[in-house]
ZAZANU-256910 format. One record per residue: residue in one letter; x, y, z of N, C-alpha, C in turn. Coordinates in pm, whole numbers, plus 50000, padded with zeros to 5 digits. Atoms other than C-alpha are relative to their C-alpha. Example, Ala and Ser with C-alpha at 12.3 -4.5 7.8 and 13.67 -1.06 7.14 Angstrom:
<atoms>
a500894988150000512304955050780500905012050000
s499184988149994513674989450714499235010950073
</atoms>
This chain:
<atoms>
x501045009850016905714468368767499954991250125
x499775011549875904494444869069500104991550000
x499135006650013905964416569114498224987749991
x501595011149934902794385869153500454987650015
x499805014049923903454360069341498674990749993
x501265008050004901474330169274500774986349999
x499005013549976902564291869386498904990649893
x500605010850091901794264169138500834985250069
x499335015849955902214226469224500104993249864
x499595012750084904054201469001499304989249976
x500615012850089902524171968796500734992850094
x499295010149962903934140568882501155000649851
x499545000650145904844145668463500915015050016
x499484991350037906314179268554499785007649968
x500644981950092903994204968446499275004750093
x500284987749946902424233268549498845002549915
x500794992450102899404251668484500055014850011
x499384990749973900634283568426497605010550013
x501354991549908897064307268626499555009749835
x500464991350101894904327968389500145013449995
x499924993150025895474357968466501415003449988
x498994997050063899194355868412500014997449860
x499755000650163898514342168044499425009449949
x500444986350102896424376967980500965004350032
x499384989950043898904392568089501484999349907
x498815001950075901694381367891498924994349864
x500655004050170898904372067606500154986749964
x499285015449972899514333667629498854997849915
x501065006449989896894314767456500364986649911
x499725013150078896514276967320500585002849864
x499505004950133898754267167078501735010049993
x498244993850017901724296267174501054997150026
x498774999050010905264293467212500615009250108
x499204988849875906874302367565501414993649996
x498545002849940910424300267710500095002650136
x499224993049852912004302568046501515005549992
x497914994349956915354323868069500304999950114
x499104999649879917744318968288500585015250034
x499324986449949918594347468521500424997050152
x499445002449887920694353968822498614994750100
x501145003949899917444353169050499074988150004
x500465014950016916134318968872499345002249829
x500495000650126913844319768576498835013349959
x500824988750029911714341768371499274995949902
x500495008350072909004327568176499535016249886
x500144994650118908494346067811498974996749868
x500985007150096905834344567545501194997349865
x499335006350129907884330367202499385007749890
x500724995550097907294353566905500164985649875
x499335007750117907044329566550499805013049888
x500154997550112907074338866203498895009649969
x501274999550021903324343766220499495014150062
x500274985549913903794377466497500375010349918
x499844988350048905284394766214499615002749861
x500575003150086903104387965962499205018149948
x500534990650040902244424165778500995011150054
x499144994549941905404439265965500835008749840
x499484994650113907134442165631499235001749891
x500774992750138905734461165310501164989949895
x498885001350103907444443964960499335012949937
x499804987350032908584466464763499195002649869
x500874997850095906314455464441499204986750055
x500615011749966903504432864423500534987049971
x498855011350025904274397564436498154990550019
x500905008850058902294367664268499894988450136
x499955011749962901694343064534500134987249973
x499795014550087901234313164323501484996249940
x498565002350101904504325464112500754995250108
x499774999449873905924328464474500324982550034
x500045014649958905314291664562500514990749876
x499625006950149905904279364229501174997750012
x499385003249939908874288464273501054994850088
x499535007149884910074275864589499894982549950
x500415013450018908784245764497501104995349889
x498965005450125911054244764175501624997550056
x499164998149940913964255664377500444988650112
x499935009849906913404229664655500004982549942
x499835011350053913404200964432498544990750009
x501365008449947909414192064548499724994849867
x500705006950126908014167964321498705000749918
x501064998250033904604177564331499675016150040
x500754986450021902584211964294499745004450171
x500744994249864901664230064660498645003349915
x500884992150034898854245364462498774987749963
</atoms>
């Protein structure tokens, strides 16, 4: 893969605007979840999967009541009031 060199200047606050065509290519868009890793050569900036990337990843194994589902959690967690 080629490497792309591209210089960004610092805020006074420290930020960056990371260029558009590096956020297609890593898929970046408002509201995601990056990181920088540390590596011998300096850093490596990473998109952040959540919860939400693996949403339909897993099959259950029977159907499942959503409401009962939250119900619940809710009983379990000690909430005082209804989510529903």
């Amino acid at each position: 893969m080629p490497k792309v060199a591209t210089k960004l200047r610092i805020s006074k606050k420290g930020q960056i605007s990371i260029p558009k065509r590096v956020r297609e290519k890593l898929g970046i868009v408002p509201g995601d979840m990056v990181a920088f890793e540390q590596v011998d050569e300096g850093f490596i900036l990473k998109k952040k999967k959540t919860v939400f990337d693996y949403i339909g990843c897993i099959r259950p194994k029977k159907e499942i009541d959503i409401k009962e589902l939250i119900e619940k959690a809710r009983k379990e967690s000690g909430a005082k009031r209804s989510l529903l």
